[in-house]
C-alpha positions in Angstrom: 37.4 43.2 29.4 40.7 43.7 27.5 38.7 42.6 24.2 36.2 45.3 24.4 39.4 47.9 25.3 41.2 46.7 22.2 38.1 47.0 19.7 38.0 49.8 17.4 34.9 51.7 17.1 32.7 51.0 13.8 32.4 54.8 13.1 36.2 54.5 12.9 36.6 53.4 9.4 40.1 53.5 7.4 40.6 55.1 4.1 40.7 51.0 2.7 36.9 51.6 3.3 36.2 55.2 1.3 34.7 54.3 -2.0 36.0 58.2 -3.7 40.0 57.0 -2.7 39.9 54.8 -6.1 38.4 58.4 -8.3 41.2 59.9 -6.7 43.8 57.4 -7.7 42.1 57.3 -11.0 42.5 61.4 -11.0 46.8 61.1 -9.8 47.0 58.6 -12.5 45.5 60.8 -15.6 47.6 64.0 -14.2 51.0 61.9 -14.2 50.1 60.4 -17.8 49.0 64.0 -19.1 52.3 65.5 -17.6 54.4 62.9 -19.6 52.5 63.5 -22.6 53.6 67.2 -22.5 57.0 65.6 -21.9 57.1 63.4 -25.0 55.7 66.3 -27.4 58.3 69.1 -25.8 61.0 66.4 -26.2 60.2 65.7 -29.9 59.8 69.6 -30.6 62.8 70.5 -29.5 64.9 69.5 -31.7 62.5 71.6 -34.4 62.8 74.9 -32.6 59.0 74.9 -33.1 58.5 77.0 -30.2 61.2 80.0 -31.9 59.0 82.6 -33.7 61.8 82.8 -36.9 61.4 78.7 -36.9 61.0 77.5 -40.4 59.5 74.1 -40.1 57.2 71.3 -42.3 55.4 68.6 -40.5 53.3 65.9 -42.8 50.6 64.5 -41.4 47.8 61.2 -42.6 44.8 61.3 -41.4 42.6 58.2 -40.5 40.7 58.7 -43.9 44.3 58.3 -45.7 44.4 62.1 -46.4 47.5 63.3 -46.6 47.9 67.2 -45.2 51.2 69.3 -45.4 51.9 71.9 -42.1 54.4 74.8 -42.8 55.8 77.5 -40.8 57.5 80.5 -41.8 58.0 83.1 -39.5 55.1 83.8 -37.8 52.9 82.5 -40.8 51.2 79.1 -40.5 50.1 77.3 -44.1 48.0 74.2 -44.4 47.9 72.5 -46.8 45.6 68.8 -48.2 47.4 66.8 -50.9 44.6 65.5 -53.1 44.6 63.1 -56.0 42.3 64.8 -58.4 43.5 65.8 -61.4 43.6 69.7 -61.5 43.6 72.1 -65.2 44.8 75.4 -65.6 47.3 77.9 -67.0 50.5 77.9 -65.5 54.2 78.5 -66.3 57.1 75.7 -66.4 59.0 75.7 -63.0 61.6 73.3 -63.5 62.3 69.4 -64.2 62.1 66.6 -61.1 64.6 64.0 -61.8 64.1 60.2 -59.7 67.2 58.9 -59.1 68.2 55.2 -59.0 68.2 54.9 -55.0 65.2 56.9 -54.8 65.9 60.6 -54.2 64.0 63.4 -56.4 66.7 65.9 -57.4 64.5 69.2 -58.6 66.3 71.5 -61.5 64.7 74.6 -61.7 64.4 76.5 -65.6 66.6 79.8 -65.5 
């Protein structure tokens, strides 16, 4: 008799049992990763004051197709633009003279 008082019922079953307790694992697992993705890209930011509407900021980015696109902020004014490597024609006026130096640095001298 004391092994039928002991025996739990078989409509009793634990949460082990419930097939939806690993989609909700899966769920608590893809909030904490998105919640320490918004971490890492505040942390990185912040130094940039890209969040400050009077920020001034440039941000390169390369693409998977190996494009190469250049981000710039001034003010309140966003600019995009893709560096290409066709050759481009045109009138235009002399800016200035770009100097490579021996360690690598380009040292820009504007015409007065």
């Amino acid at each position: 008799m004391r092994y039928v008082k002991n025996r739990k019922p078989l409509s009793d079953t634990s949460h082990e049992d419930d097939p939806l307790s690993g989609v909700a694992n899966l769920f608590d697992l893809s909030l904490v990763f998105i919640v320490a993705v918004l971490m890492a890209l505040f942390a990185v930011f912040a130094d940039q004051d890209i969040l400050k509407p009077n920020s001034e900021w440039t941000i390169t980015k390369k693409n998977d197709k190996g494009e190469l696109e250049i981000i710039t902020k001034k003010n309140n004014e966003i600019k995009v633009q893709k560096v290409t490597d066709k050759k481009l024609s045109g009138k235009g006026t002399r800016l200035g003279m770009a100097y490579k130096l021996d360690d690598g640095r380009i040292v820009y001298v504007e015409d007065k």
